[in-house]
ZATIMAR-572732 format. One record per residue (C-alpha): residue in one letter; x, y, z. Coordinates in pm, whole numbers, padded with zeros to 5 digits, always signed. Each point is the difference from the previous one (the first is absolute). Layout:
BEGIN
AXYZ/...
END
This chain:
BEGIN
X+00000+00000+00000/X+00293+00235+00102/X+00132-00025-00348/X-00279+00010-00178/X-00087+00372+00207/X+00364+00081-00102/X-00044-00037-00357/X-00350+00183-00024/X+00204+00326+00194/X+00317-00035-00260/X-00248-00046-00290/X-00035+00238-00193/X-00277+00041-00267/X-00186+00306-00181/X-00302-00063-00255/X-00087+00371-00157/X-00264+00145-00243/X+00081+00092-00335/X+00177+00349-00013/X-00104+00348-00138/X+00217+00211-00140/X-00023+00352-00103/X+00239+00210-00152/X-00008+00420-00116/X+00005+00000-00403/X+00298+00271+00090/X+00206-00242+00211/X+00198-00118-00230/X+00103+00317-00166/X+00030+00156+00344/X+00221-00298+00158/X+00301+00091-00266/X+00092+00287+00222/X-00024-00207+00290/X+00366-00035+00175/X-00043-00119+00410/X-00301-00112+00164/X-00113-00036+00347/X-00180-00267+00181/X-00261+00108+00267/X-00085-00183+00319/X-00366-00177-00105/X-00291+00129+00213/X-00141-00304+00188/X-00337-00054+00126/X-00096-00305+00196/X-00272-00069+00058/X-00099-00179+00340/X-00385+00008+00142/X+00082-00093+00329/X+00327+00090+00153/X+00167-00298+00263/X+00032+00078+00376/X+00274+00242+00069/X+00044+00116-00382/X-00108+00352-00057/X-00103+00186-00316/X+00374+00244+00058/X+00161-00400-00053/X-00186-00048-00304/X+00115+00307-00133/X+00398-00051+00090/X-00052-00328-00198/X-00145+00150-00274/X+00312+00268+00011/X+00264-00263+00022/X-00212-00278-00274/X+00009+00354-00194/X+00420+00028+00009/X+00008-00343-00033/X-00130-00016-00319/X+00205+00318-00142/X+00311-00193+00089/X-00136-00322-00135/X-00095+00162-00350/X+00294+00204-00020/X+00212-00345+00100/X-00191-00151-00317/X+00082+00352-00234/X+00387-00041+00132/X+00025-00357-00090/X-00152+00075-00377/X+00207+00324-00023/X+00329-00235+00027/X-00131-00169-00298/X-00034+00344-00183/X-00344-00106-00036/X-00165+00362+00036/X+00066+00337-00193/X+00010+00164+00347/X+00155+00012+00319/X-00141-00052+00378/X+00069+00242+00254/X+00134-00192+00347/X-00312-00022+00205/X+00265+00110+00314/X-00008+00355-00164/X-00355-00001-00146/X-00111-00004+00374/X+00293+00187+00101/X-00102+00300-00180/X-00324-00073+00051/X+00085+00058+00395/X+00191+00255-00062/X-00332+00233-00093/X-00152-00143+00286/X-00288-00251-00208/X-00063-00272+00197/X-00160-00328-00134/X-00378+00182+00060/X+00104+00259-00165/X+00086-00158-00334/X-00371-00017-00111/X-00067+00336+00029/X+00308+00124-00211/X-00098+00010-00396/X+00295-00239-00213/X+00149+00295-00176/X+00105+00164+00308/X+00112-00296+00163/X+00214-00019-00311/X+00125+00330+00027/X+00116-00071+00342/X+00182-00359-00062/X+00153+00166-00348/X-00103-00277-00188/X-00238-00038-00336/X-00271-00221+00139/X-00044-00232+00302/X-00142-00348+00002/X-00255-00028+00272/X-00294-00200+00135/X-00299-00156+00194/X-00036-00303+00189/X-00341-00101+00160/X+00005-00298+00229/X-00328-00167+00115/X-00002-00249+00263/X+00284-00064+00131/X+00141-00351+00184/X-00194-00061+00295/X+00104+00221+00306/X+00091-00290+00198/X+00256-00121-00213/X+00108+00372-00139/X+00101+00077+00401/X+00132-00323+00007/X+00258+00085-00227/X+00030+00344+00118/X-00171+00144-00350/X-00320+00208-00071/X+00045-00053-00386/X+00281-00283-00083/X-00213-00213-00130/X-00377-00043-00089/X-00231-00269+00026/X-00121-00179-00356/X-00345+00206-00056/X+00218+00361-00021/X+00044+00166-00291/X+00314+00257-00015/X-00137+00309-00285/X+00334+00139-00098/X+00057+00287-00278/X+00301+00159-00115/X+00057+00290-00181/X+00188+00226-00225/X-00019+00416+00054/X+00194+00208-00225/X+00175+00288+00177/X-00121+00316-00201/X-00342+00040+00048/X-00057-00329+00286/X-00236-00173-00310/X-00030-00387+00044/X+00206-00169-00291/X-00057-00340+00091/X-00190-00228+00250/X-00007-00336+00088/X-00306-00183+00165/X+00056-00347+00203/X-00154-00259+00198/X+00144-00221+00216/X-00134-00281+00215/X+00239-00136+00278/X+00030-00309+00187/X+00176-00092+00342/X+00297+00153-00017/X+00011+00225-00273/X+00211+00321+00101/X+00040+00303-00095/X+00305-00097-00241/X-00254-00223-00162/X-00215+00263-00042/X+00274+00207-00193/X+00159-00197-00197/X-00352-00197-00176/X-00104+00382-00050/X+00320+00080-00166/X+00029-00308-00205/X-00294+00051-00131/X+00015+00378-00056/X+00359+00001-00138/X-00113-00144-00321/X-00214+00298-00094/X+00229+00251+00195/X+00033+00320-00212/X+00383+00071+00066/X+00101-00400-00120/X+00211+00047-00305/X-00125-00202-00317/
END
């Protein structure tokens, strides 16, 4: 029994829906001029009717901060790992000084929603920034999340992960590009999972891939 309860935790398995894609009719003009590009931590929601003894809503929200830098360093892990294949026309700005700057004009995490792309841009000195959405729906059980110390480490085989990624160009902050998916998790399935299935699957219609 022990090992079978080991392999359902170290399993690892993500069913999705069929993407949707959308992408400006200008974008590809527009991406020519394109040089560096930064990567954004995602804004996480997750979603949780009733919270477990001793959790409260201020806990949620640090998880959803740190799943939220998590996932910029994951994606931009992915980016780094393609760029030393020279497989995009552009380059990725170090997350370490996308937030550094970023800290520097005192936005917090919060804060990022309410700024429009283009200034954000202006800020990090970069042409457009890669950034995103993750919506998590019922996560493991709370039992076994505290058990492991975790809110949102894993999730339980009925959640569904919503996860979009997108493309502003730095001018005027207009969406270029945008990436819907859906991801089901089972035991186990992490964060990292998360990632990497959504980047697989996006990096085949990514914008900046060369031909």
């Amino acid at each position: 029994m022990k090992k079978i309860l080991l392999f359902a935790l170290i399993c690892i398995t993500l069913a999705s829906c069929g993407p949707e894609i959308y992408q400006a009719t200008s974008f590809k003009e527009v991406k020519e001029k394109h040089k560096v590009v930064a990567v954004m931590p995602f804004e996480v929601t997750i979603e949780s009717r009733k919270l477990p003894k001793g959790v409260t809503p201020e806990m949620i929200q640090d998880q959803q901060r740190d799943y939220g830098y998590g996932i910029q360093s994951d994606v931009y892990g992915y980016f780094l790992k393609e760029m030393s294949k020279n497989k995009y026309t552009v380059n990725f700005q170090d997350v370490s000084k996308t937030n550094s700057i970023l800290n520097s004009y005192g936005i917090t995490y919060d804060d990022l929603r309410l700024k429009s792309k283009d200034e954000i841009c202006q800020l990090l000195g970069v042409d457009a920034v890669v950034s995103g959405k993750a919506t998590m729906s019922k996560p493991m059980s709370d039992g076994a999340a505290i058990a492991v110390g975790l809110l949102v480490g894993a999730w339980g085989p009925t959640n569904t992960v919503n996860t979009t990624i997108t493309i502003h160009e730095g001018n005027a902050g207009d969406l270029m590009w945008k990436y819907d998916y859906q991801a089901s998790g089972s035991i186990g399935s992490s964060r990292q999972s998360l990632t990497n299935a959504l980047m697989r699957n996006s990096s085949k219609k990514f914008p900046y891939k060369r031909s």
